[in-house]
C-alpha positions as CSV (number, residue, x, y, z in Angstrom):
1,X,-14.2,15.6,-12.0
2,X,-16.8,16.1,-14.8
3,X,-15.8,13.1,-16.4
4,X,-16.1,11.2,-13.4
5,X,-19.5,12.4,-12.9
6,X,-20.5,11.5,-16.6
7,X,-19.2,8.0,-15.8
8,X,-20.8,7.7,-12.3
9,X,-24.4,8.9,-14.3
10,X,-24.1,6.6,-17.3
11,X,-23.5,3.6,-14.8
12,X,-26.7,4.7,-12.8
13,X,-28.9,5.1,-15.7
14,X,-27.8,1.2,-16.4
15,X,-29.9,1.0,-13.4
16,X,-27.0,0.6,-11.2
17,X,-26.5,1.6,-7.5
18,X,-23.5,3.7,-7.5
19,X,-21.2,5.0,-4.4
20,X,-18.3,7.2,-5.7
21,X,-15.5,7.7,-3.4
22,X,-13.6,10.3,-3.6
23,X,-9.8,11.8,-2.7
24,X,-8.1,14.6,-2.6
25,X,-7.4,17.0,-5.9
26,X,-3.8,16.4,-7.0
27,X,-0.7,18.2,-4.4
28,X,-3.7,19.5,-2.2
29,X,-3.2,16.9,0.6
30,X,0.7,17.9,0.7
31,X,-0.1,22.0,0.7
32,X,-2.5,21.5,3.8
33,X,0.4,19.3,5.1
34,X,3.0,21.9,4.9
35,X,0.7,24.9,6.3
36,X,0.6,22.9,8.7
37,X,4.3,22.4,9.2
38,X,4.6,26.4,8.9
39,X,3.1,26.5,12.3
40,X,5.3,23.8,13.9
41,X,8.3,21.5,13.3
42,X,5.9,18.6,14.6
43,X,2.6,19.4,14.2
44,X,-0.2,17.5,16.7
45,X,-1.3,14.6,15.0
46,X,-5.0,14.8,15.8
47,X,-5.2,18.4,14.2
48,X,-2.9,17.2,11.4
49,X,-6.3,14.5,10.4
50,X,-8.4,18.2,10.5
51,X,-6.4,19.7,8.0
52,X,-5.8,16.8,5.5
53,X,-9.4,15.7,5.9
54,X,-10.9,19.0,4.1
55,X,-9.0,18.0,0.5
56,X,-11.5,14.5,0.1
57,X,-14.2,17.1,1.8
58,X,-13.9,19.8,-0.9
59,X,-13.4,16.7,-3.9
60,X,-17.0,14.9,-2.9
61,X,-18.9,18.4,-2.6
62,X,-17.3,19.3,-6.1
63,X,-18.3,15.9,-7.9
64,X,-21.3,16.1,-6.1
65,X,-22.1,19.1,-7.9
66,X,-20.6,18.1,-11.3
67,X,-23.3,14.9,-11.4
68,X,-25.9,17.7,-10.5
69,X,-25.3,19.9,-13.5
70,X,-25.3,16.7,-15.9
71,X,-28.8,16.0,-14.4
72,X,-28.4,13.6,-12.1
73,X,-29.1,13.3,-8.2
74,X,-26.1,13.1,-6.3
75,X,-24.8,13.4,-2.0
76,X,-22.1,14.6,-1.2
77,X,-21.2,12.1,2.8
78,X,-18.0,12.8,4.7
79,X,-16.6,9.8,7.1
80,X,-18.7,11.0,10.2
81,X,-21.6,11.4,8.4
82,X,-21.8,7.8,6.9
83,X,-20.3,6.8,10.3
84,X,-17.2,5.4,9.3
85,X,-15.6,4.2,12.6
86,X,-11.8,3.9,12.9
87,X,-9.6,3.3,15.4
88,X,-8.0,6.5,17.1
89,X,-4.3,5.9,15.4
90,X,-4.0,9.3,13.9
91,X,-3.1,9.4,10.6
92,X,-3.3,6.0,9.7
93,X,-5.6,4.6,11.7
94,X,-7.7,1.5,10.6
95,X,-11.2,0.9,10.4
96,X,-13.6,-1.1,12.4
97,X,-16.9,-0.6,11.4
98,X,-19.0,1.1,8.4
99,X,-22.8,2.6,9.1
100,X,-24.3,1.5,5.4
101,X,-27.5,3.1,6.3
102,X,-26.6,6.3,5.0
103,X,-25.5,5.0,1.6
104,X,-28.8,2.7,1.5
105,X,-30.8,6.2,2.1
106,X,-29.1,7.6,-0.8
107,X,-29.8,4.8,-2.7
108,X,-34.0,4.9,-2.2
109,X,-34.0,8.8,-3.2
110,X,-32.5,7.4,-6.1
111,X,-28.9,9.5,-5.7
112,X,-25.5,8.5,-6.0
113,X,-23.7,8.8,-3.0
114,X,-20.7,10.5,-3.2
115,X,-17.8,9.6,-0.3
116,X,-14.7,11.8,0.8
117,X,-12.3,8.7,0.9
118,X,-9.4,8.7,3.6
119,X,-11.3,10.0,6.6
120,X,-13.5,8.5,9.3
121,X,-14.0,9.3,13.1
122,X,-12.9,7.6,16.2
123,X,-14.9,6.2,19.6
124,X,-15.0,10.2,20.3
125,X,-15.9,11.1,17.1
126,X,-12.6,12.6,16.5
127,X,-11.9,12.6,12.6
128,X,-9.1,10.1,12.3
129,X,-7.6,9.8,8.3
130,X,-7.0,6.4,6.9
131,X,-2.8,7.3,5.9
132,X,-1.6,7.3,2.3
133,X,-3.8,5.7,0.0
134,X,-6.7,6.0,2.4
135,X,-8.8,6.5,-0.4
136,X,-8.7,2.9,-1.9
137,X,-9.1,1.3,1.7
138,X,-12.3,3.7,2.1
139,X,-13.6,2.5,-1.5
140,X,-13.2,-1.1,-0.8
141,X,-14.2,-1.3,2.9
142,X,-17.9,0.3,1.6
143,X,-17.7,-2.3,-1.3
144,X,-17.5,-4.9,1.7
145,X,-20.5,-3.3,4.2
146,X,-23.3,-2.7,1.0
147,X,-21.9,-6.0,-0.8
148,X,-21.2,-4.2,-3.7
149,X,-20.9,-6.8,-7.3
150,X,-17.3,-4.8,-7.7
151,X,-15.0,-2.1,-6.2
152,X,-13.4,0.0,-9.5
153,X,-10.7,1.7,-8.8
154,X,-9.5,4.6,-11.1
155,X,-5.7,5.6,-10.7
156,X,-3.5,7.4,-13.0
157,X,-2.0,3.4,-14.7
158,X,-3.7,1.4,-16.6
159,X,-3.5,-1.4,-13.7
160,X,-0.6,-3.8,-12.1
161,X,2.4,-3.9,-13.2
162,X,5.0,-6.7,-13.3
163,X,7.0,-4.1,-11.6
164,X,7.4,0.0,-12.2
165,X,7.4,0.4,-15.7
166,X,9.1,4.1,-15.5
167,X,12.4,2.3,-14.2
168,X,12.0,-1.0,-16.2
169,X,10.6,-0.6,-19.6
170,X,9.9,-4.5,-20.4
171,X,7.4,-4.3,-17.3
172,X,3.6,-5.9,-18.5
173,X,0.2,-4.9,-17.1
174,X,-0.8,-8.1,-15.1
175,X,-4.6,-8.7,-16.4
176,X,-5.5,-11.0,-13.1
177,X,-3.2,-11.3,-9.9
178,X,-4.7,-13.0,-6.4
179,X,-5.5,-11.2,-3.3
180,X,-2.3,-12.6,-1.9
181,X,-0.4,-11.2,-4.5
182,X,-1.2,-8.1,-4.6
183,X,-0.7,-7.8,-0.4
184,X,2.7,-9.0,-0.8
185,X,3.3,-6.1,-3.5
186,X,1.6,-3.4,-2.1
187,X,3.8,-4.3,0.9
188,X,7.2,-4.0,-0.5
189,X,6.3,-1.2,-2.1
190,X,3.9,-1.2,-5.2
191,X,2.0,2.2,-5.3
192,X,-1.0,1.1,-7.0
193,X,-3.3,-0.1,-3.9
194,X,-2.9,0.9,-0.3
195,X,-2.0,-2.5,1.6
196,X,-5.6,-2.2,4.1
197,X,-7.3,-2.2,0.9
198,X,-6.3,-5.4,-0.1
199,X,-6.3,-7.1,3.2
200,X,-10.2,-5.8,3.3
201,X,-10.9,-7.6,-0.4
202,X,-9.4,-10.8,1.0
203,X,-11.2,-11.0,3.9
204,X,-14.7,-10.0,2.4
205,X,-13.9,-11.3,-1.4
206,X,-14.4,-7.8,-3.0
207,X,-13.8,-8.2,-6.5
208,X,-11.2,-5.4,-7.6
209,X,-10.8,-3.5,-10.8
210,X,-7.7,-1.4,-10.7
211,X,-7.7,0.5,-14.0
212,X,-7.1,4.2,-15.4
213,X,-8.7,7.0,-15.3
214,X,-7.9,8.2,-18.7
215,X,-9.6,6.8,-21.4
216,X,-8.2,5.9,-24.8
217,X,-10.6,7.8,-28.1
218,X,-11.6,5.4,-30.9
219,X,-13.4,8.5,-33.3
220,X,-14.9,10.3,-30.9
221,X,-15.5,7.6,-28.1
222,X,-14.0,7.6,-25.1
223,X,-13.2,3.5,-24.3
224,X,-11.7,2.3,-20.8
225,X,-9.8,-0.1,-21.3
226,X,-9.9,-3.3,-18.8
227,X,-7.2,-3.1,-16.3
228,X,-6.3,-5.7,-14.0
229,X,-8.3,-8.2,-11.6
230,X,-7.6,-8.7,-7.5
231,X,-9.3,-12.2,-7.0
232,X,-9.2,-15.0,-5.5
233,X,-6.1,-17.8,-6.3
234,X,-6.9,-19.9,-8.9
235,X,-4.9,-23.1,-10.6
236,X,-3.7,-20.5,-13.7
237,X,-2.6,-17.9,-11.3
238,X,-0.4,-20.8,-9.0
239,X,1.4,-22.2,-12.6
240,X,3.2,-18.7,-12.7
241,X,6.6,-18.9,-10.1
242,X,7.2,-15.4,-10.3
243,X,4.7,-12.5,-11.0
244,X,6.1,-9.5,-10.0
245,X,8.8,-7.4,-8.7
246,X,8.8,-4.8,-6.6
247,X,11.2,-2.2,-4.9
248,X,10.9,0.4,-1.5
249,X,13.2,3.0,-0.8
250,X,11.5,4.4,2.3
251,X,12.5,2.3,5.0
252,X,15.5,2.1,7.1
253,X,18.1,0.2,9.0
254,X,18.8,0.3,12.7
255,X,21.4,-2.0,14.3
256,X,21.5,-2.3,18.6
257,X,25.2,-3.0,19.2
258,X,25.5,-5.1,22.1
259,X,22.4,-5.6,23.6
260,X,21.7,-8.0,26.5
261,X,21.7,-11.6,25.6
262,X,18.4,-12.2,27.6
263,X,15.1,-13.8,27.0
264,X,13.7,-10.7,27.5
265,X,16.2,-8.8,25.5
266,X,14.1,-9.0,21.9
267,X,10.0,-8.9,23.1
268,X,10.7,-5.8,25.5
269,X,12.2,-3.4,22.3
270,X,9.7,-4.7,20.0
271,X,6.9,-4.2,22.5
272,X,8.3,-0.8,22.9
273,X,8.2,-0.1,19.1
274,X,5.0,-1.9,18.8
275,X,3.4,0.1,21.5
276,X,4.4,3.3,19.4
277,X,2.5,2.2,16.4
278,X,5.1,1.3,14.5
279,X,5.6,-1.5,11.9
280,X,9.0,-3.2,12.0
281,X,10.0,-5.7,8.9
282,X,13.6,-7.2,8.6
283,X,15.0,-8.6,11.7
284,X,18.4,-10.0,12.2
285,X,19.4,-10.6,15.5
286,X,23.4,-12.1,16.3
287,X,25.6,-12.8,18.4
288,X,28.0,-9.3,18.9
289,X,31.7,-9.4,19.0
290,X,31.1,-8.4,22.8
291,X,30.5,-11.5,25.3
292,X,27.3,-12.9,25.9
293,X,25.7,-9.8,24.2
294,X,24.3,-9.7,20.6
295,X,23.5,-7.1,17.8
296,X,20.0,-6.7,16.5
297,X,19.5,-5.5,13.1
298,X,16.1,-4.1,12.1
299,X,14.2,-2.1,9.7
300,X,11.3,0.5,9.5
301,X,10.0,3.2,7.7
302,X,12.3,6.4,7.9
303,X,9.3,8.7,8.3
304,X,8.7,6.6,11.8
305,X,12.4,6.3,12.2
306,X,12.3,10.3,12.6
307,X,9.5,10.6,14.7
308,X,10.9,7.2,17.6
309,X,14.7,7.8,17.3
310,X,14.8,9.1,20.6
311,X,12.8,6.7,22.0
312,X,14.9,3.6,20.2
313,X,18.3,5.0,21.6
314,X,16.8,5.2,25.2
315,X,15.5,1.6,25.6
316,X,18.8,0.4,23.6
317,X,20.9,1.9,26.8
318,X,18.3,0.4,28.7
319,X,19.0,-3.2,26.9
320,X,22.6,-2.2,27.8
321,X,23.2,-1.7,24.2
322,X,27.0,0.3,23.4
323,X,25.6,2.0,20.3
324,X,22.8,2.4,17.7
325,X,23.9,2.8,14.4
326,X,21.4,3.9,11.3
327,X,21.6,3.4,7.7
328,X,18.4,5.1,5.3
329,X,20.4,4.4,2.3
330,X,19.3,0.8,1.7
331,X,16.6,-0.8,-0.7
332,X,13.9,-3.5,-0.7
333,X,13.9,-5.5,-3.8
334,X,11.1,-8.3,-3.5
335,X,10.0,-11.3,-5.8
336,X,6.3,-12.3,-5.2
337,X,4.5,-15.3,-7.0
338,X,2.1,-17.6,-5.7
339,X,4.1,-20.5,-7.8
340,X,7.1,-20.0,-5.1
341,X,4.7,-23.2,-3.1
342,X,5.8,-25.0,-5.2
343,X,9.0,-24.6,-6.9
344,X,12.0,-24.5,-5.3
345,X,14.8,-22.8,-6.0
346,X,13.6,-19.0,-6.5
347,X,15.6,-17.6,-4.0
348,X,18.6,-19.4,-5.2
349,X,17.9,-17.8,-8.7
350,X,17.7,-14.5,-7.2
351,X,20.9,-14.4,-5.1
352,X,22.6,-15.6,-8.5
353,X,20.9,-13.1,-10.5
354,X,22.2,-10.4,-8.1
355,X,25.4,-11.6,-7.5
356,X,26.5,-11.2,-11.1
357,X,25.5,-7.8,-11.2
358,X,28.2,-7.4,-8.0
359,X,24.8,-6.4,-5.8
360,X,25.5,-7.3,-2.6
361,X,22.8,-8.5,-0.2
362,X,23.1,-7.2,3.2
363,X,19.4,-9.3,5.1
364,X,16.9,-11.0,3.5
365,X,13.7,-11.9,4.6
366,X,11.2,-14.4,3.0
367,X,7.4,-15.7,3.3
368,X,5.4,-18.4,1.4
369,X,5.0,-16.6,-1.7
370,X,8.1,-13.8,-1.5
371,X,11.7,-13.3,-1.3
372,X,13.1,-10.2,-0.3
373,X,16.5,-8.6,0.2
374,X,18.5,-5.6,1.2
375,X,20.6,-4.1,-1.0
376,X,22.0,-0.4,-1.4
377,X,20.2,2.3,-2.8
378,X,22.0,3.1,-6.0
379,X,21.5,-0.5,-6.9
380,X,17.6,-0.2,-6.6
381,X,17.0,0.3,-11.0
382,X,19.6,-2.3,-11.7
383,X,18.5,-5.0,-9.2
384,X,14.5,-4.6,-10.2
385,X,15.8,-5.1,-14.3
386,X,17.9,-7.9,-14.0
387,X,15.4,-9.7,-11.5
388,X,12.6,-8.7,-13.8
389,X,14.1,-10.1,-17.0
390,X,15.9,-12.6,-15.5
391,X,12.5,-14.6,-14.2
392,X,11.5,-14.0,-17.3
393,X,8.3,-11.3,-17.0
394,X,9.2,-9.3,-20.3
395,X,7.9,-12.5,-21.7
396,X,4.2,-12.3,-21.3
397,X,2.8,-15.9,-19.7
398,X,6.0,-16.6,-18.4
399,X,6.2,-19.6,-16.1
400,X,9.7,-20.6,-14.5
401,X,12.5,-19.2,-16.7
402,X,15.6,-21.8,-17.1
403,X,18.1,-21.6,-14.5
404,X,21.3,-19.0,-15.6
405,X,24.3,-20.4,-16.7
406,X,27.6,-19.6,-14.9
């Protein structure tokens, strides 16, 4: 925390505005969690925002402080206070509007504002939190209202990845990717930036700097390294086919046996879902060895599986379904690029590069600038190697690798 203050002052004293938001000390978020969890099995979801809320409270107040002692003029702002208005989706709601006026007053008594990230408050003024990652979404949405020059964000890598470099060692820092890029990745499962954060830079062209907290010495200087840049496309970023890979363990499978073949059949179950606030990705749907009826096949996060379950096996009787079968030991193993427009044969090369590791695919689902498939589990390390060296990103500038011999 000192050290971000001493960064935060040396940027002001550039003569820079600065906001600083903040999250949660590291583990503090998941001990508030689980005192809440001591009181119930499923705890209400609008206290559940109360509780997490106080860890980005506690952070801003103590950074606050920190920039104090070093001499400077800092304010500590929670969500309501800077009027950061959300939705009412408990924790993960979305937000709709940011109050700048409070920041701007920070700014004429010549302070740094200092911003608990992950929170804001509801229509009622309910505090709502921002889910996982909140922090980033909270930091780049405020880049967006005061039309900041860039939105830094300090994380404990060095930047983006061509995939997780603790389970494929060839992986390379990326030094610029486009917005559309980075939402593909931070969808199938890259940890670096929360998903709302990018969709938010997009949308408002945020310039992002995603780089690491920890600075390298040279002597006795501290030097922070550049990271990488979330921008806009460009012709250089469109030559590369592939640019990353990227894996998710947390979602799983649900398969409707013998549904109703109706119209109907498919927009009333994913209203259903949808009305839950849940997020579906994969879906298969086909005909089922049973007449006239078919089998639909769809995935979701497991933490949402746990909380709907009883809900999904209701409306699949309803549907006249004969069973629902689940499966939460699968993988996501994803192959983003924006050079995908316009070279064919990338998904091609990645059933091939699979198939000769014997990794079956089970669904796949695509867009314009991704391929993604399910595999099992325990194949999750060896698919995200062999697709990583096998489009070639262990070689750094790599465009489209030559195709694999038989």
């Amino acid at each position: 925390m000192r050290r971000v203050a001493e960064r935060a002052l040396a940027s002001a004293r550039e003569g820079n505005q600065v906001v600083v938001v903040v999250s949660a000390m590291s583990g503090e978020t998941n001990r508030l969690l689980a005192l809440a969890h001591e009181m119930a099995a499923m705890p209400d979801a609008r206290e559940l925002d109360v509780i997490a809320s106080t860890g980005e409270q506690v952070s801003s107040a103590l950074v606050a402080i920190a920039i104090q002692q070093l001499g400077g003029a800092a304010e500590s702002l929670l969500g309501h206070q800077v009027r950061i208005q959300t939705d009412g989706a408990y924790t993960k709601a979305r937000i709709k509007a940011i109050d700048a006026s409070r920041i701007e007053q920070a700014f004429a008594a010549g302070k740094i504002a200092v911003l608990a990230g992950f929170q804001g408050v509801d229509e009622h003024g309910n505090i709502t939190t921002l889910g996982r990652g909140g922090s980033d979404t909270t930091a780049v949405a405020v880049a967006a209202a005061i039309g900041a020059d860039v939105c830094e964000i300090y994380t404990d890598v060095d930047g983006v990845y061509t995939t997780d470099p603790n389970m494929c060692p060839s992986a390379r820092k990326i030094g610029k990717i486009s917005y559309d890029e980075m939402l593909e990745l931070a969808s199938l499962g890259a940890k670096v930036l929360q998903l709302r954060s990018v969709e938010i830079a997009k949308k408002y062209g945020v310039r992002v700097h995603v780089r690491t907290s920890f600075p390298k010495q040279i002597g006795n200087v501290d030097v922070y390294e550049e990271g990488t840049w979330v921008v806009g496309e460009s012709s250089e970023l469109e030559e590369i086919v592939v640019s990353g890979v990227a894996y998710d363990r947390g979602d799983a499978r649900v398969l409707v046996v013998g549904a109703t073949d109706a119209a109907t059949t498919l927009p009333l179950l994913f209203q259903r879902i949808a009305e839950k606030n849940v997020s579906v990705d994969i879906i298969v749907k086909s005909p089922s060895v049973q007449d006239a009826r078919s089998d639909i096949t769809f995935t979701l996060p497991k933490t949402d599986l746990a909380r709907i379950r009883g809900d999904i096996e209701a409306w699949a009787k309803e549907l006249g379904a004969s069973d629902v079968r689940y499966d939460a030991d699968i993988a996501k193993i994803s192959v983003v690029g924006l050079g995908m427009r316009s070279h064919a044969g990338v998904a091609a090369r990645m059933f091939g590069i699979l198939a000769k590791e014997g990794i079956a695919i089970d669904a796949v689902s695509t867009s314009e600038i991704k391929v993604s498939c399910i595999v099992a589990a325990k194949y999750t390390e060896l698919a995200v190697r062999a697709l990583h060296d096998g489009f070639g990103l262990h070689v750094r500038g790599s465009v489209a690798p030559p195709a694999p011999t038989a």
